[in-house]
C-alpha angles and dihedrals in degrees: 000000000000081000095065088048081109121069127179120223086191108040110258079220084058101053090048096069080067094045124129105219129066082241083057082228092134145036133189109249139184124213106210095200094051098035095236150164114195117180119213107002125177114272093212106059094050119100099006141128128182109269098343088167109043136283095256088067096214090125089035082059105038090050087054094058094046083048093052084060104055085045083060100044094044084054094053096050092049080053094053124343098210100043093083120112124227093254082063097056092050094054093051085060099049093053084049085058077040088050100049100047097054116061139091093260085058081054099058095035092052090049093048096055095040089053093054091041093056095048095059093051079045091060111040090049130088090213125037116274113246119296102273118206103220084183119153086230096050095042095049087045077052103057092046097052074066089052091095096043090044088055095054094041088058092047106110092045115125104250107202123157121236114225118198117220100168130092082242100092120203124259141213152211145204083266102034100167108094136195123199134147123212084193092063099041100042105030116011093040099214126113096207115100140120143192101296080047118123105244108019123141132197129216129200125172111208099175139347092276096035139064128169117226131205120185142170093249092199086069108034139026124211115236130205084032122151105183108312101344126085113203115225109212104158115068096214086068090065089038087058083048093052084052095064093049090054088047099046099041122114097200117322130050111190130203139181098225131070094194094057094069097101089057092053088045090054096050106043088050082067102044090113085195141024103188100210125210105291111134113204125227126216129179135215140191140180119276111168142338113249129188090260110044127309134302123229135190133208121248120227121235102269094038118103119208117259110222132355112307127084131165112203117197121205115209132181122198114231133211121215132216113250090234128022124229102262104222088071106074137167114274103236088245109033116197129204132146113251102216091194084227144094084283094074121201110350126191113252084248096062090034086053085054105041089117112046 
C-alpha cells in the first residue's frame, strides 16, 4: 500500500505527453511564486499529496482506470487525429469534468466557499452551525461526489479537437483545465459565470500539439474545422491558449520544451491579474410573492436575515485572456436563455435541467 502514499491530483500519464526526455521521466517546469525555471524535473514527485484520496485506495484505483483510457484515446489521436469515434470524443470530455474537479486549486476554491458559506449560516443563527471538516481529503471526496452531475451539466457542450500546426507548443499547469467565456468578456462585460453559463468554453491542453476544446455551440462556431479537428495555423492562437494557462495556474506551469522559456517568461510578465481562489458570498431574502415565482433581494454586509429563509450565492472572479483564439467566433445570431436573475444568461441546455 505504502507505493500508492503518493496521489496525483494532475495524472502523472498526463503530464508525460509534456515531458522533456525521450523516458518521459521528466518534464520543464516554472514556479510562478519563486519566479523559477527548473530543467528536467521528476515526473513523479509534481501535483501530488499523501493519500489525497483516501488510505483504502479504491479512488485511487478507480481514477487510475478512467486515466488508462484517456491515455488510450490520446494515443490513438497522436496515431491518427481523425480516427476517433464520437464516444471518444465524449470521454475525453467527461475526464475533462473528471480533471477540473480534482486538483489542489478545486481544494482552495471549495473551502472557501464552504467557509463562507459557513460563516453566513454562523451568523444568522442563534447556535453554531454543525462542526465542518475542511479537510484537503473531504473537500477533494466532495468535488468528486459532483463528478456525475458536472458531467451532465457539460453535456451539450461541442467537443472538437485542436490540432497544433505552429512551431509554439501548448503548455500546461497544475490546473490545466481552463473556463473562460469570450461572451462575457467581449459582449456582456461581467466576469462572473459558471458551468451552466451561455457562452462558456473549456480548454483543455492534452500534449504539446494537441488541446481539447469544449464550447456553447449556440453562441460560437468553430473555423478551419474538418469533422471533429481544428487546425491551429497562427502562432498568437496558442499563444491565447498559453494565457489561460498563466492565468489559471496554482504554482507550476510545465512545458515540453527548454527553448520556449523565454516565451513563457515574456507572457507571464504581461498576465495584469491572476484571480486566486477566493470564492465570494452573497446573500439573498425574500422580499415579496409575484405572480411568477418570488422576488428576492440582497442583504448588505451588516444586515442579519429576518425569519428562516435564506438563499446564499457562490461567485468566482474571472480573468480574461488579453486575445482570443481565432478559430472560436461568435455565431451571427448567438442564443442563450436571460434568466432575469443572479444567474445571469444560461444555455437552453442548463435552463431545460434547473430543476434536476
Amino acid at each position: 500500500m505504502a507505493k500508492h502514499k503518493n496521489q496525483h491530483f494532475v495524472p502523472r500519464s498526463y503530464l508525460r505527453r509534456f515531458s522533456s526526455d525521450d523516458l518521459a521521466r521528466s518534464i520543464n517546469l516554472y514556479n510562478i511564486s519563486r519566479s523559477r525555471f527548473v530543467q528536467n524535473a521528476s515526473i513523479r514527485g509534481q501535483c501530488s499529496k499523501t493519500y489525497l484520496y483516501g488510505r483504502d485506495l479504491e479512488i485511487e484505483s478507480g481514477l487510475q482506470h478512467c486515466e488508462q483510457e484517456y491515455a488510450r484515446i490520446v494515443d490513438a489521436l497522436e496515431k491518427d487525429q481523425n480516427r476517433i469515434s464520437s464516444d471518444d470524443l465524449k470521454y475525453l470530455r467527461d475526464f475533462m469534468a473528471l480533471q477540473y474537479s480534482r486538483t489542489e486549486s478545486v481544494i482552495a476554491r471549495t473551502k472557501s466557499a464552504f467557509e463562507g458559506m459557513h460563516q453566513s449560516i454562523r451568523d444568522s443563527m442563534v447556535q453554531d452551525p454543525p462542526f465542518l471538516d475542511l479537510s484537503s481529503q473531504n473537500m477533494m471526496l466532495t468535488t468528486l461526489k459532483t463528478h456525475s452531475r458536472f458531467c451532465a451539466a457539460v453535456s451539450d457542450l461541442k467537443v472538437c479537437i485542436a490540432s497544433n500546426r505552429t512551431k509554439m507548443d501548448f503548455i500546461t499547469s497544475d490546473d490545466p483545465v481552463c473556463i473562460t467565456s469570450r461572451l462575457h468578456a467581449q459582449k456582456l462585460k461581467s466576469n462572473s459565470f459558471g458551468v451552466g453559463s451561455a457562452g462558456v468554453i473549456f480548454f483543455f491542453p492534452m500534449s504539446p500539439r494537441l488541446l481539447l476544446v469544449c464550447f456553447d455551440r449556440d453562441v460560437y462556431s468553430a473555423r478551419n474545422q474538418n469533422r471533429h479537428i481544428i487546425s491551429i495555423v497562427k502562432e498568437r492562437d496558442i499563444s491565447s491558449c498559453n494565457e489561460l494557462q498563466y492565468i489559471n495556474a496554482r504554482n507550476n506551469l510545465y512545458f515540453a520544451s527548454w527553448s520556449e522559456r523565454s516565451l513563457i517568461d515574456r507572457g507571464i510578465g504581461t498576465v495584469k491579474c491572476r484571480p486566486g481562489f477566493k470564492t465570494s458570498i452573497s446573500r439573498f431574502v425574500e422580499e415579496e410573492e409575484l405572480g411568477i415565482g418570488t422576488r428576492f433581494r440582497e442583504l448588505g454586509d451588516r444586515e442579519s436575515p429576518q425569519g428562516d429563509g435564506m438563499l446564499i450565492q457562490l461567485s468566482q472572479t474571472r480573468a480574461f485572456p488579453s486575445s482570443w483564439m481565432s478559430t472560436i467566433a461568435f455565431r451571427r445570431k448567438v442564443k442563450f436563455v436571460d434568466t432575469g436573475s443572479a444567474a445571469g444568461p444560461v444555455r437552453q441546455h442548463t435552463w431545460n435541467n434547473r430543476h434536476d
